[in-house]
PyMOL Python script that loads the backbone (N, CA, C, O; Angstrom):
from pymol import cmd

cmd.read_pdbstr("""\
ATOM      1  N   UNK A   1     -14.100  -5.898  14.542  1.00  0.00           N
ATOM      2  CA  UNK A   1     -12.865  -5.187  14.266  1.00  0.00           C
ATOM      3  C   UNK A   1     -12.049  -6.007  13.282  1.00  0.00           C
ATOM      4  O   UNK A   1     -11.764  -7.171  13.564  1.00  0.00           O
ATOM      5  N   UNK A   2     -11.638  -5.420  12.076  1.00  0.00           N
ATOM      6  CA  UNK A   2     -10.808  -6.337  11.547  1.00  0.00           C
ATOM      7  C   UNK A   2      -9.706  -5.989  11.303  1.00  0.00           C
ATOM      8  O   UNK A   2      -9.567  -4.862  10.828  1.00  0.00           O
ATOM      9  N   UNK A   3      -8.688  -6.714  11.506  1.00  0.00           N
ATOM     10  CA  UNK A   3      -6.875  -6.831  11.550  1.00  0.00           C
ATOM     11  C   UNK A   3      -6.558  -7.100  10.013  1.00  0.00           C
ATOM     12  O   UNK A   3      -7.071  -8.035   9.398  1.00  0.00           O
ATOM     13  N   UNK A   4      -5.963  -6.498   9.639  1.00  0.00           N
ATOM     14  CA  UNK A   4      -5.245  -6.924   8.904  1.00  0.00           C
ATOM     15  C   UNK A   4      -4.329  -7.840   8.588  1.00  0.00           C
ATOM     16  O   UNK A   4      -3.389  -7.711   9.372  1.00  0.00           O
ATOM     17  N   UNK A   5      -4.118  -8.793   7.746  1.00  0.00           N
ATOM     18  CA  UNK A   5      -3.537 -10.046   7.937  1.00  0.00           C
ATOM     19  C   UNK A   5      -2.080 -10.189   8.270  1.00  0.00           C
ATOM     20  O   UNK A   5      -1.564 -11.271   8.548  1.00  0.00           O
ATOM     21  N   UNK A   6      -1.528  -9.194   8.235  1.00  0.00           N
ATOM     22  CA  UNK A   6       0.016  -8.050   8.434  1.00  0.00           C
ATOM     23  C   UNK A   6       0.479  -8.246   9.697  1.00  0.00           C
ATOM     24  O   UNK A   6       1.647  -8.486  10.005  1.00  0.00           O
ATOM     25  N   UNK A   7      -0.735  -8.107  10.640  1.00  0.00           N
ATOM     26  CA  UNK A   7      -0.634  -7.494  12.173  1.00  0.00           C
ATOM     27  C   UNK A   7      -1.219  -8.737  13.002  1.00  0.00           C
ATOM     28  O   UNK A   7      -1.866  -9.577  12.377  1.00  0.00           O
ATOM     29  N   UNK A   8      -1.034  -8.880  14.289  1.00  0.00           N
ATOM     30  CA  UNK A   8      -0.655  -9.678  15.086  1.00  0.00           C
ATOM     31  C   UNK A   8      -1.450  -8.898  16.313  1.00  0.00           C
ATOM     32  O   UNK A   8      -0.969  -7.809  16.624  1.00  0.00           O
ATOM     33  N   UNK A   9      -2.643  -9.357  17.055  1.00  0.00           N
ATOM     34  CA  UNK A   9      -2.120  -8.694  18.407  1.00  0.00           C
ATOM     35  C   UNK A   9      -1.046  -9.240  19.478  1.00  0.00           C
ATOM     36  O   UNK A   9      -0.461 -10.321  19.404  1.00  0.00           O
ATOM     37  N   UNK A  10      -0.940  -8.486  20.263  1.00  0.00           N
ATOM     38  CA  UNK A  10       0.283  -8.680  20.967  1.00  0.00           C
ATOM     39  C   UNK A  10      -0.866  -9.502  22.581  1.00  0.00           C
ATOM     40  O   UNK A  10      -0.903 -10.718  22.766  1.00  0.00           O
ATOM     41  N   UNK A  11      -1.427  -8.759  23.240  1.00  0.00           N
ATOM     42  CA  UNK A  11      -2.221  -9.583  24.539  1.00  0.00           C
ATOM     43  C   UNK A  11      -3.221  -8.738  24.518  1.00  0.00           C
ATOM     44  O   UNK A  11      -3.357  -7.573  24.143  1.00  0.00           O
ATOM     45  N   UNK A  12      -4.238  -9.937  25.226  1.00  0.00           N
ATOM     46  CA  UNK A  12      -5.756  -9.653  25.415  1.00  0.00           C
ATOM     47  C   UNK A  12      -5.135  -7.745  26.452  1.00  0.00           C
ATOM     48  O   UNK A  12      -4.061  -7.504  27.003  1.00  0.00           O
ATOM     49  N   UNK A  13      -6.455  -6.793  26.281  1.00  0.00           N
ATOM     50  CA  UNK A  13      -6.189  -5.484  27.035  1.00  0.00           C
ATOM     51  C   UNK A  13      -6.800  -6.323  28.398  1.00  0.00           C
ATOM     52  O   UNK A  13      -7.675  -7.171  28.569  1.00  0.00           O
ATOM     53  N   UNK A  14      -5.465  -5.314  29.590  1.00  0.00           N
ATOM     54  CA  UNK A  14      -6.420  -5.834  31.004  1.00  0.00           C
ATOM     55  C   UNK A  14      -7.161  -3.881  31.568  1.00  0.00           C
ATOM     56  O   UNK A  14      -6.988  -2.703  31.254  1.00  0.00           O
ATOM     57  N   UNK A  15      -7.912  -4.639  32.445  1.00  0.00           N
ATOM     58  CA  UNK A  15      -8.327  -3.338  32.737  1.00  0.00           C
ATOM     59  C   UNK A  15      -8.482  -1.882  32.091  1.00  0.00           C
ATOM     60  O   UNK A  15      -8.149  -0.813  32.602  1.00  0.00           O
ATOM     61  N   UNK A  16      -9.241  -2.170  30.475  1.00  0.00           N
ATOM     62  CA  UNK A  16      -9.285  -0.482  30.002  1.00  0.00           C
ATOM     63  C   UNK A  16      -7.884  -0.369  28.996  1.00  0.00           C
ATOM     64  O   UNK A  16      -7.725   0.534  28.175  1.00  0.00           O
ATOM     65  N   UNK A  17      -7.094  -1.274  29.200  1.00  0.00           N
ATOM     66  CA  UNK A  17      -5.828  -1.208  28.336  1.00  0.00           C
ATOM     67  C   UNK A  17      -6.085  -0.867  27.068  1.00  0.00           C
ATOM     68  O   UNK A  17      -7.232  -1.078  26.674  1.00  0.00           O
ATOM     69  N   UNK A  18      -5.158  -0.300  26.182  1.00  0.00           N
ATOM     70  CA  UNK A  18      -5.866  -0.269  25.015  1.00  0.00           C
ATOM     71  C   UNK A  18      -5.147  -1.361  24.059  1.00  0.00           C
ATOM     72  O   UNK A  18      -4.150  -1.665  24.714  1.00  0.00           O
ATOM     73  N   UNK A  19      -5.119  -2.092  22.895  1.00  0.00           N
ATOM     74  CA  UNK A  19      -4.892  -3.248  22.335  1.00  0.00           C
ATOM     75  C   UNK A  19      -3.852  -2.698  21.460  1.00  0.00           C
ATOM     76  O   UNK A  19      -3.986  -1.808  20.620  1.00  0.00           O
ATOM     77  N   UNK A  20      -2.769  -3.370  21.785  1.00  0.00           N
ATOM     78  CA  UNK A  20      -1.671  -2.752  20.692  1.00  0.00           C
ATOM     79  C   UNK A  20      -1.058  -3.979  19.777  1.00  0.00           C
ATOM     80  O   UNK A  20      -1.191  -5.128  20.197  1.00  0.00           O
ATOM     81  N   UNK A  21      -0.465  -3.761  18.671  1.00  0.00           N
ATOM     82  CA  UNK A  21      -1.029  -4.279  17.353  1.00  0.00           C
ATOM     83  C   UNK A  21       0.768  -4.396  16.998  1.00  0.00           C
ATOM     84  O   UNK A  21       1.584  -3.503  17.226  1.00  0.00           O
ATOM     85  N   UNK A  22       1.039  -5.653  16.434  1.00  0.00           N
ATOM     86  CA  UNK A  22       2.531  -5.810  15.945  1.00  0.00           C
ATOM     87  C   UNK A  22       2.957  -6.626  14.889  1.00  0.00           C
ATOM     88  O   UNK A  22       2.528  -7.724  14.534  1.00  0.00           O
ATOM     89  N   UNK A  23       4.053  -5.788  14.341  1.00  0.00           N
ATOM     90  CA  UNK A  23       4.231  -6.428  12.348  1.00  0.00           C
ATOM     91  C   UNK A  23       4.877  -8.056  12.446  1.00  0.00           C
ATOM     92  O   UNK A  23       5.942  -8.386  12.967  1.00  0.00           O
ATOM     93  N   UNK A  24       4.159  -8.678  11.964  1.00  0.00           N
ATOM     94  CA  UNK A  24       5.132 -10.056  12.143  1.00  0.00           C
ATOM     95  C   UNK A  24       6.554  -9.905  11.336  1.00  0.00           C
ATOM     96  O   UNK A  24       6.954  -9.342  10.316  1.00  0.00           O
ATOM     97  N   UNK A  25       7.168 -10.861  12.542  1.00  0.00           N
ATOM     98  CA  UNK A  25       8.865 -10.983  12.096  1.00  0.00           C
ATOM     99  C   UNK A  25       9.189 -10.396  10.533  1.00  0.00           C
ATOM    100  O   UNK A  25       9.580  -9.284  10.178  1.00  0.00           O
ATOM    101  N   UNK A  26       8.784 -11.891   9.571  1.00  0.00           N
ATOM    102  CA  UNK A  26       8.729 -11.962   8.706  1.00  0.00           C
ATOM    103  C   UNK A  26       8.590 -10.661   7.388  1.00  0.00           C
ATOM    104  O   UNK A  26       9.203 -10.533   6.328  1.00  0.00           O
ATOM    105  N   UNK A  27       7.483  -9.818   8.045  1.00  0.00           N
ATOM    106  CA  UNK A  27       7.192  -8.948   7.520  1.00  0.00           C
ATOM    107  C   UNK A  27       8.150  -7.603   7.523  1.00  0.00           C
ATOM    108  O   UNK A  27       8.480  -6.977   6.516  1.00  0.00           O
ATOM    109  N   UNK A  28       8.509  -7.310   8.842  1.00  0.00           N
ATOM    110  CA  UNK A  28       9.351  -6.498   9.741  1.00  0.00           C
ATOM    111  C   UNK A  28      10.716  -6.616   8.879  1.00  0.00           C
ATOM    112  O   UNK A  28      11.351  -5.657   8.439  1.00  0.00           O
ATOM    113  N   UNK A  29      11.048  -8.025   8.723  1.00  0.00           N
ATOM    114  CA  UNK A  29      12.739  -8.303   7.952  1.00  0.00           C
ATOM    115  C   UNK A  29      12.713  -7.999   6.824  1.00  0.00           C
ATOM    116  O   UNK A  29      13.812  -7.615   6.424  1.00  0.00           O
ATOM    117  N   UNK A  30      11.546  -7.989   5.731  1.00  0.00           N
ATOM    118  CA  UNK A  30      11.909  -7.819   4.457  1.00  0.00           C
ATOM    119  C   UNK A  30      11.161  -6.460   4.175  1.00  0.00           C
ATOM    120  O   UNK A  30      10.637  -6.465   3.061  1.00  0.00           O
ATOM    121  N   UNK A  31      10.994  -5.420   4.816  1.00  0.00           N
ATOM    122  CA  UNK A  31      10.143  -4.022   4.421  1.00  0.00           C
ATOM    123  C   UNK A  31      11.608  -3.141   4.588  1.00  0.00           C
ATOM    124  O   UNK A  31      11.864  -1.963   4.340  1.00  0.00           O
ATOM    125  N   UNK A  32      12.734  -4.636   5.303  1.00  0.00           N
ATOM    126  CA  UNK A  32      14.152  -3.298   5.244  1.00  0.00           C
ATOM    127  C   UNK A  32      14.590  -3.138   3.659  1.00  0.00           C
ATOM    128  O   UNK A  32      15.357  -2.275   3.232  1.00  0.00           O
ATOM    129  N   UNK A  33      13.938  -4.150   2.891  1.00  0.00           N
ATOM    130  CA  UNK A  33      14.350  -3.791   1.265  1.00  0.00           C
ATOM    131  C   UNK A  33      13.004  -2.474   0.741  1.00  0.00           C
ATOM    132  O   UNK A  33      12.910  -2.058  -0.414  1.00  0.00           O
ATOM    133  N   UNK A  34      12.454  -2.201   1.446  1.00  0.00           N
ATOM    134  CA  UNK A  34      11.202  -1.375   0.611  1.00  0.00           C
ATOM    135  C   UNK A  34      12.336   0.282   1.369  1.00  0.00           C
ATOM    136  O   UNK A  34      13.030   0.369   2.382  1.00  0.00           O
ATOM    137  N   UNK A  35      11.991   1.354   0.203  1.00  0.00           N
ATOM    138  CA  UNK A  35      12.284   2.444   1.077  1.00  0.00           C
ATOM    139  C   UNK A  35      11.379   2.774   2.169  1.00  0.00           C
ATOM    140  O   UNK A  35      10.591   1.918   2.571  1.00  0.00           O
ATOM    141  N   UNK A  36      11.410   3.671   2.568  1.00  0.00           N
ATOM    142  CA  UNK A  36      10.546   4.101   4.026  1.00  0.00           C
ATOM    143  C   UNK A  36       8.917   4.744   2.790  1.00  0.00           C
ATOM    144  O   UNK A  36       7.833   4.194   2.984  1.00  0.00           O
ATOM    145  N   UNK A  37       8.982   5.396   2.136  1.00  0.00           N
ATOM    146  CA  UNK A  37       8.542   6.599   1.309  1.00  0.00           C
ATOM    147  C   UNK A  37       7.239   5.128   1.220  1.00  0.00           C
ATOM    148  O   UNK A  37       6.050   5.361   1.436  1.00  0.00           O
ATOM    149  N   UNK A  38       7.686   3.861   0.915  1.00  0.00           N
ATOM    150  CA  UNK A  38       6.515   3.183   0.493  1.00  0.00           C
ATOM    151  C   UNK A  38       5.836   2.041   1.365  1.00  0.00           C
ATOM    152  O   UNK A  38       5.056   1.149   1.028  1.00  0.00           O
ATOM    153  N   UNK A  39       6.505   2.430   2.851  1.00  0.00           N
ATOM    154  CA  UNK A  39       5.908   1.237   3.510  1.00  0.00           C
ATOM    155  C   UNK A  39       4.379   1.833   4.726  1.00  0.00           C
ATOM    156  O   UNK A  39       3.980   1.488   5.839  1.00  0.00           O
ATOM    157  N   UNK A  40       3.882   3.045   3.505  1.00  0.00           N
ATOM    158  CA  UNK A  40       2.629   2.848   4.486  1.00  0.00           C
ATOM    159  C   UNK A  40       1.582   2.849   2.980  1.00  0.00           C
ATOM    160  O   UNK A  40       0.472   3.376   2.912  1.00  0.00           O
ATOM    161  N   UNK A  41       2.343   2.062   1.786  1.00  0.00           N
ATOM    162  CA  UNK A  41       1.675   1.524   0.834  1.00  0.00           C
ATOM    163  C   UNK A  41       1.131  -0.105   0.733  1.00  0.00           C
ATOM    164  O   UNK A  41       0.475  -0.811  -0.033  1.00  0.00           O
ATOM    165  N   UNK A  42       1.876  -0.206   2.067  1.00  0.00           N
ATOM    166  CA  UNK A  42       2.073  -1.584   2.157  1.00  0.00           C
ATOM    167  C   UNK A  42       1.260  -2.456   2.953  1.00  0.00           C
ATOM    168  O   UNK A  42       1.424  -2.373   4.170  1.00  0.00           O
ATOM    169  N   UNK A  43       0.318  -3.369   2.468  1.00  0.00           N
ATOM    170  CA  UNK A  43      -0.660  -3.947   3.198  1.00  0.00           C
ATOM    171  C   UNK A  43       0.509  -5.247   3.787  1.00  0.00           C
ATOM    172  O   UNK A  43       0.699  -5.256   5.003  1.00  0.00           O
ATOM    173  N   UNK A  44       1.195  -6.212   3.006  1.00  0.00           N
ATOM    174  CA  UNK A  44       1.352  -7.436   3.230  1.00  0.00           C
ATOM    175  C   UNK A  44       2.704  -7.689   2.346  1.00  0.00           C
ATOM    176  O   UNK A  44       2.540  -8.004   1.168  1.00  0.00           O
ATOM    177  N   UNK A  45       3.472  -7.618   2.643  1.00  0.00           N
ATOM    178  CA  UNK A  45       5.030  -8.584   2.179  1.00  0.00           C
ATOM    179  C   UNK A  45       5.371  -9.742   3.164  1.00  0.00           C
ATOM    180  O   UNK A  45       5.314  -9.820   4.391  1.00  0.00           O
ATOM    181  N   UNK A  46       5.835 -10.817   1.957  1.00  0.00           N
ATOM    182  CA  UNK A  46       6.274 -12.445   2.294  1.00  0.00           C
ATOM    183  C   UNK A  46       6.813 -13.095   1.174  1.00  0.00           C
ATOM    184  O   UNK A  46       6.700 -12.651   0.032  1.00  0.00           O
ATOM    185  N   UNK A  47       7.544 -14.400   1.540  1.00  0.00           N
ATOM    186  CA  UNK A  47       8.190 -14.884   0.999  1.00  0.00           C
ATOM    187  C   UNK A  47       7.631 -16.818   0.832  1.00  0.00           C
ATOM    188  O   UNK A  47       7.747 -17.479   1.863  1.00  0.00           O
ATOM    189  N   UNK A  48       7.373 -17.159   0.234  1.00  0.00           N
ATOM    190  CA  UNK A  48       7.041 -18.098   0.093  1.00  0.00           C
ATOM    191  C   UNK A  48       7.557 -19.161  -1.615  1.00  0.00           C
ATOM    192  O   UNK A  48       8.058 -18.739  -2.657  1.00  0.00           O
ATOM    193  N   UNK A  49       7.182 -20.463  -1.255  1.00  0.00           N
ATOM    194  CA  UNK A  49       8.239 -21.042  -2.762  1.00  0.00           C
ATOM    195  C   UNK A  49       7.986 -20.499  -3.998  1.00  0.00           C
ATOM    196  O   UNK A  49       8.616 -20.839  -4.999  1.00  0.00           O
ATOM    197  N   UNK A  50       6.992 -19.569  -4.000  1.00  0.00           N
ATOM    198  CA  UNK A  50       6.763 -19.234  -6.052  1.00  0.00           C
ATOM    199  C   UNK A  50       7.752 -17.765  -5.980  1.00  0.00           C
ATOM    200  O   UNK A  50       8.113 -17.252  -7.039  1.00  0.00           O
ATOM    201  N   UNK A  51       8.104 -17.215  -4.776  1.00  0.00           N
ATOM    202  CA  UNK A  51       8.725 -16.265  -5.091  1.00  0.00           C
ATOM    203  C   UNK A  51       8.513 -15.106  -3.311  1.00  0.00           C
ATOM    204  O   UNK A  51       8.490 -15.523  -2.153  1.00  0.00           O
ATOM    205  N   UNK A  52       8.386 -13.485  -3.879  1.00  0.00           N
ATOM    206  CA  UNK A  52       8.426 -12.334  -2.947  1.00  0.00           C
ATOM    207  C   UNK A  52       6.996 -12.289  -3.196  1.00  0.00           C
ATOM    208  O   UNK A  52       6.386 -12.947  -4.039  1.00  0.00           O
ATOM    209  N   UNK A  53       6.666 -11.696  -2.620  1.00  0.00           N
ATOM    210  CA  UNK A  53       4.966 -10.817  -2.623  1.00  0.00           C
ATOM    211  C   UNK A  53       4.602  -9.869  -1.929  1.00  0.00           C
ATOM    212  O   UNK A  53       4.417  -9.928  -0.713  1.00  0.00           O
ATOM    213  N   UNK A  54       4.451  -8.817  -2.685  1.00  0.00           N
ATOM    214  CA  UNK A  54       3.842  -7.560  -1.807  1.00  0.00           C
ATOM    215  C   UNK A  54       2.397  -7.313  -2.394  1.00  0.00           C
ATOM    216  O   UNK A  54       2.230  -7.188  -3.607  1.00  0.00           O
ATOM    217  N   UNK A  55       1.280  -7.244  -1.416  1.00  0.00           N
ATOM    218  CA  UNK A  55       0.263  -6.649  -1.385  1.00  0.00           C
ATOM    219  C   UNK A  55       0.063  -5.305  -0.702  1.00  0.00           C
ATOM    220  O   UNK A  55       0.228  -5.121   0.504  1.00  0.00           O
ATOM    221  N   UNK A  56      -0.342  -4.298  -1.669  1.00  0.00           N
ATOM    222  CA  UNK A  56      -0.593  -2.682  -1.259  1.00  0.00           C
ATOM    223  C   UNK A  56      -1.833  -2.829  -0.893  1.00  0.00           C
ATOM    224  O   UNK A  56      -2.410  -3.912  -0.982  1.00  0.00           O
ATOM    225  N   UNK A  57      -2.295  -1.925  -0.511  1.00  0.00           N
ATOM    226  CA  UNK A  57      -3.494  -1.485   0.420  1.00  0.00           C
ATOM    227  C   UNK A  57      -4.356  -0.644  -0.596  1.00  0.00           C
ATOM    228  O   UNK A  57      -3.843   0.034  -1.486  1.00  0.00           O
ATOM    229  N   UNK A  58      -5.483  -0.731  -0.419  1.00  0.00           N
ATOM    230  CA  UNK A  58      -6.485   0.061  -1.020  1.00  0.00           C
ATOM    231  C   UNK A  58      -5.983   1.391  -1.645  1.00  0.00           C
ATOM    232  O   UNK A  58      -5.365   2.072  -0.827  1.00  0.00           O
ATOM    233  N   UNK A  59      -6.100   1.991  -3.007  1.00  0.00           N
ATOM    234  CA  UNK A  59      -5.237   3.309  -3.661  1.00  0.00           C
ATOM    235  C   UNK A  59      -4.102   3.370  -3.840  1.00  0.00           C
ATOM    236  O   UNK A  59      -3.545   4.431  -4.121  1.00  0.00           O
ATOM    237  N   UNK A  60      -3.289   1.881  -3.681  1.00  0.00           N
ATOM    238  CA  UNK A  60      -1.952   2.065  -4.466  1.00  0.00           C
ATOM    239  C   UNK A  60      -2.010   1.061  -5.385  1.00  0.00           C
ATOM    240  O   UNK A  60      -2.540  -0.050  -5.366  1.00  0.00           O
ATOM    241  N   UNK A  61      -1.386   1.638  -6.168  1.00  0.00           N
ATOM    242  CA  UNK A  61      -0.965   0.200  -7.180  1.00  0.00           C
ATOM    243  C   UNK A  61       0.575   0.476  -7.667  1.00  0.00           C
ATOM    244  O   UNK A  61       1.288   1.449  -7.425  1.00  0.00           O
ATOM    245  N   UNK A  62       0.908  -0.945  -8.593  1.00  0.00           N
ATOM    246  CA  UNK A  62       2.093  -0.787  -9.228  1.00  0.00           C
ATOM    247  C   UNK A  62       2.482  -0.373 -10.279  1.00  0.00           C
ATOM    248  O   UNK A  62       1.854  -0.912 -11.190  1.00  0.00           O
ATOM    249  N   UNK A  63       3.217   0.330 -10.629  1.00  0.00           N
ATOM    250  CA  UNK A  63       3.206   1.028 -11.673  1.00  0.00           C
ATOM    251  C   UNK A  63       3.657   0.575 -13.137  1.00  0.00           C
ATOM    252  O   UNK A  63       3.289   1.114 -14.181  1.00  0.00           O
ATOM    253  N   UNK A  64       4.546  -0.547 -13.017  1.00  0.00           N
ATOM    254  CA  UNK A  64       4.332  -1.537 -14.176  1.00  0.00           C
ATOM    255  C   UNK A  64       3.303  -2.100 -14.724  1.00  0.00           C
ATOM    256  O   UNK A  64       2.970  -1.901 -15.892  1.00  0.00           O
ATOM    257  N   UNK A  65       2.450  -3.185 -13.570  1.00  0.00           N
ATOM    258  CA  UNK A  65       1.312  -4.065 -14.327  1.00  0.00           C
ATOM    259  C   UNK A  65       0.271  -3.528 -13.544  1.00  0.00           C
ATOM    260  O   UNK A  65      -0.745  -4.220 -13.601  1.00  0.00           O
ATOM    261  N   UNK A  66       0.154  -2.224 -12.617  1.00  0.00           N
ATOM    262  CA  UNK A  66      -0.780  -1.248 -12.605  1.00  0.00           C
ATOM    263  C   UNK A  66      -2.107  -2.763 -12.074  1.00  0.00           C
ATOM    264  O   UNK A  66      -3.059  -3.368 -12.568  1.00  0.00           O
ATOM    265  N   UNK A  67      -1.359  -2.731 -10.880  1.00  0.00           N
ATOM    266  CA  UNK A  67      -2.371  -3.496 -10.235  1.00  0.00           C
ATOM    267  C   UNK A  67      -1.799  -3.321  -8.465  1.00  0.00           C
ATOM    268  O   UNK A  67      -0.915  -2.570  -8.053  1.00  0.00           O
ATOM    269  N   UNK A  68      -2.616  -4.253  -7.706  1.00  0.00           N
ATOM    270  CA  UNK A  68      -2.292  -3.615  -6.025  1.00  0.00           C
ATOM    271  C   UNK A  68      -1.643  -5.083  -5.668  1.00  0.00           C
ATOM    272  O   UNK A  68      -1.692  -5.552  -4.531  1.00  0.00           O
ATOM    273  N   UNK A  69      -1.126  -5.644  -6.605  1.00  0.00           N
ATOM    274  CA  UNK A  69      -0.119  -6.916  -6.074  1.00  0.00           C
ATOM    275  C   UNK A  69       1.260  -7.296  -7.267  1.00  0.00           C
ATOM    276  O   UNK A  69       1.296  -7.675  -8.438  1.00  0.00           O
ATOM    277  N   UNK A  70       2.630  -6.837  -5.866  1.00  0.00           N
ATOM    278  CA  UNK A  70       3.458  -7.419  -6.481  1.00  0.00           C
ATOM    279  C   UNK A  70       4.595  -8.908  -6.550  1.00  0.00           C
ATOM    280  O   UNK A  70       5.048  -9.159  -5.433  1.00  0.00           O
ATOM    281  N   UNK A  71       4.897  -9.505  -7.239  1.00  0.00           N
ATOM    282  CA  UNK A  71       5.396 -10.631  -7.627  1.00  0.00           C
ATOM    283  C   UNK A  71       7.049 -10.775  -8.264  1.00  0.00           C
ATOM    284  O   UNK A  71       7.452 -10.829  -9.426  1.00  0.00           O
ATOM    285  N   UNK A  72       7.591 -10.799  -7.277  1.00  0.00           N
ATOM    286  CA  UNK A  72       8.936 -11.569  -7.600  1.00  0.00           C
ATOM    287  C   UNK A  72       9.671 -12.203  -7.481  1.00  0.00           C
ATOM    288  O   UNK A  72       9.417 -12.876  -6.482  1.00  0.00           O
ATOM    289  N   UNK A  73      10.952 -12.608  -8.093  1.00  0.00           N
ATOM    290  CA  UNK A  73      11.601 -13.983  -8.113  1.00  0.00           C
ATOM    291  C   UNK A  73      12.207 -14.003  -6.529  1.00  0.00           C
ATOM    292  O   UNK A  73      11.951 -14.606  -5.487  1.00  0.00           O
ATOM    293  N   UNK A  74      13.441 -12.682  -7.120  1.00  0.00           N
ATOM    294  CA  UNK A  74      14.500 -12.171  -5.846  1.00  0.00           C
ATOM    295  C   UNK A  74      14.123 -10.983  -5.200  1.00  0.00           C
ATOM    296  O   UNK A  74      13.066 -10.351  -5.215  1.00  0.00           O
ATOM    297  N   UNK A  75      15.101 -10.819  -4.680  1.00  0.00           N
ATOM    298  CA  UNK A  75      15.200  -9.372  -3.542  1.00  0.00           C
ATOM    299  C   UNK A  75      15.557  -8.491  -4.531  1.00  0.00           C
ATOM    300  O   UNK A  75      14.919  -7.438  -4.558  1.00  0.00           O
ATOM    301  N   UNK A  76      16.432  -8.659  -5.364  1.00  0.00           N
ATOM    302  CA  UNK A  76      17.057  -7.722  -6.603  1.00  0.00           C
ATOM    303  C   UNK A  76      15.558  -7.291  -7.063  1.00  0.00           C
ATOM    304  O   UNK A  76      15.103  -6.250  -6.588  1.00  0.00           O
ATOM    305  N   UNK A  77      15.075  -7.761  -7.624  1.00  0.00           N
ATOM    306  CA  UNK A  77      13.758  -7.347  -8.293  1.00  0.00           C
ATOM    307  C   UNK A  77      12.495  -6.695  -7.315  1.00  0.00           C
ATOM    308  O   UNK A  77      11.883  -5.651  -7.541  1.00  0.00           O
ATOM    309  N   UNK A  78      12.309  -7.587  -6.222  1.00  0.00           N
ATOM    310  CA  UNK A  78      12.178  -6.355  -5.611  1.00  0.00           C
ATOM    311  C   UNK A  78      12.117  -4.825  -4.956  1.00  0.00           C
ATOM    312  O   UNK A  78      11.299  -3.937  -4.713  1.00  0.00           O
ATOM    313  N   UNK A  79      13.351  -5.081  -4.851  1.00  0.00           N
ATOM    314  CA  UNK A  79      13.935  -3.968  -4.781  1.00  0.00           C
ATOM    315  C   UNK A  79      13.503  -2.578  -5.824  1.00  0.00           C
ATOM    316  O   UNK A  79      12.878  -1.543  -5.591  1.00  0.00           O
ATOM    317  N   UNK A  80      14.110  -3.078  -6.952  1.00  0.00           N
ATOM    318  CA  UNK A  80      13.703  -2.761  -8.172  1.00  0.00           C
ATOM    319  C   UNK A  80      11.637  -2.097  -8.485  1.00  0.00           C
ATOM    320  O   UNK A  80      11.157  -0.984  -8.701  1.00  0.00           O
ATOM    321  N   UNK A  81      11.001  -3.557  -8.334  1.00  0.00           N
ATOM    322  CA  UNK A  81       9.704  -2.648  -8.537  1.00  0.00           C
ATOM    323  C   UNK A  81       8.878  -2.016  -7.594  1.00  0.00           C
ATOM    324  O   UNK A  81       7.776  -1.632  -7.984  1.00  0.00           O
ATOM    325  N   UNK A  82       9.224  -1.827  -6.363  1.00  0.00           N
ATOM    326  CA  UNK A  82       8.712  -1.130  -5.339  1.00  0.00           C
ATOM    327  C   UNK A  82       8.918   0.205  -5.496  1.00  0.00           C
ATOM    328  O   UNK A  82       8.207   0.939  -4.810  1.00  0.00           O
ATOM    329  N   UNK A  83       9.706   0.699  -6.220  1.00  0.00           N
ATOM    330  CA  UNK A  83       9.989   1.905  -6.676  1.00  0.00           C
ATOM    331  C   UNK A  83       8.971   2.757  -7.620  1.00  0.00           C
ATOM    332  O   UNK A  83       9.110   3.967  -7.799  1.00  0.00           O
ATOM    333  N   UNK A  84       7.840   1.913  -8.253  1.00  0.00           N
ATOM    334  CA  UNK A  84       7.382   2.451  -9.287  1.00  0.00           C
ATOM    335  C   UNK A  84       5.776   2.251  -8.529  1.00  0.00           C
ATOM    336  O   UNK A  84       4.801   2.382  -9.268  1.00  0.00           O
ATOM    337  N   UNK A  85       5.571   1.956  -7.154  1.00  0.00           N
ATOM    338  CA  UNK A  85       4.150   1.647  -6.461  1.00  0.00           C
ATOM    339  C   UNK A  85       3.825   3.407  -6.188  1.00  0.00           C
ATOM    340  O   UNK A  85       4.743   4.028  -5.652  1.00  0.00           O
ATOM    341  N   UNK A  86       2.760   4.054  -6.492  1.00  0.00           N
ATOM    342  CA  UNK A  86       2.120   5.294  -6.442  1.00  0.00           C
ATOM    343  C   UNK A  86       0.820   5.229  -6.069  1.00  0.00           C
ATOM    344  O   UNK A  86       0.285   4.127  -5.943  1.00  0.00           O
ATOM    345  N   UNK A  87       0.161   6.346  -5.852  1.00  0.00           N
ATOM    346  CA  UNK A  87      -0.909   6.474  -4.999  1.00  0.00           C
ATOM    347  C   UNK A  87      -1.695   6.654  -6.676  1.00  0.00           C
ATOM    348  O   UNK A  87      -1.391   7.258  -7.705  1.00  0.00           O
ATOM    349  N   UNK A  88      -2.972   5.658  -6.193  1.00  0.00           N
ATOM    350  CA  UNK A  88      -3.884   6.376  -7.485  1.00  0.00           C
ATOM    351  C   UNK A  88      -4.977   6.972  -7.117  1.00  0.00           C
ATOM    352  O   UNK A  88      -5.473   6.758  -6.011  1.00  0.00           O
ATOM    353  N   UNK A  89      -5.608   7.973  -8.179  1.00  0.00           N
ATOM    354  CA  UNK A  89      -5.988   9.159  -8.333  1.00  0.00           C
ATOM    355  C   UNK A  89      -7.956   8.318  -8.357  1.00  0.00           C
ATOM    356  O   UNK A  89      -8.504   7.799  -9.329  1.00  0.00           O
ATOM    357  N   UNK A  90      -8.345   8.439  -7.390  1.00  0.00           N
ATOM    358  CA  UNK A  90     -10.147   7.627  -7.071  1.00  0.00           C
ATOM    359  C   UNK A  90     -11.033   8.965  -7.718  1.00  0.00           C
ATOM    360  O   UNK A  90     -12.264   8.936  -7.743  1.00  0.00           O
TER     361      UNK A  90
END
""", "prot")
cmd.dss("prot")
cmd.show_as("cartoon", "prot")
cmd.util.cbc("prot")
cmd.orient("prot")
């Protein structure tokens, strides 16, 4: 089974349970800058020292540099190119 690097399980299932699956913190705090419209484009947002990073999921890309990973300084800019991520046409 593979998880996505996004998701977290939460506890081993007991008895037949079924395994339920949760967005880390991190991830959870900064998808409040993405609109709603694009966060099931969204494989992976984080923040680390070179900047923001969003990775889309298989059939989206960005619509600037028209690729499935985005890169920025601030939140402003973020903000900004998440707007232009669309579904592409396979």
């Amino acid at each position: 089974m593979e998880i996505d690097s996004a998701l977290t399980m939460a506890r081993p299932p007991k008895g037949g349970q079924q395994i339920k699956e949760r967005k880390e913190p991190a991830m959870t705090n900064l998808l409040k800058y993405v609109p709603k419209k694009f966060h099931e484009a969204i494989r992976e947002i984080f923040k680390d020292d070179d900047g923001y990073w969003v990775y889309l999921k298989h059939g989206w890309h960005d619509g600037i540099m028209d690729c499935h990973v985005i890169h920025t300084d601030t939140i402003a800019e973020l903000r900004s190119e998440v707007n232009f991520i669309h579904k592409v046409e396979e």
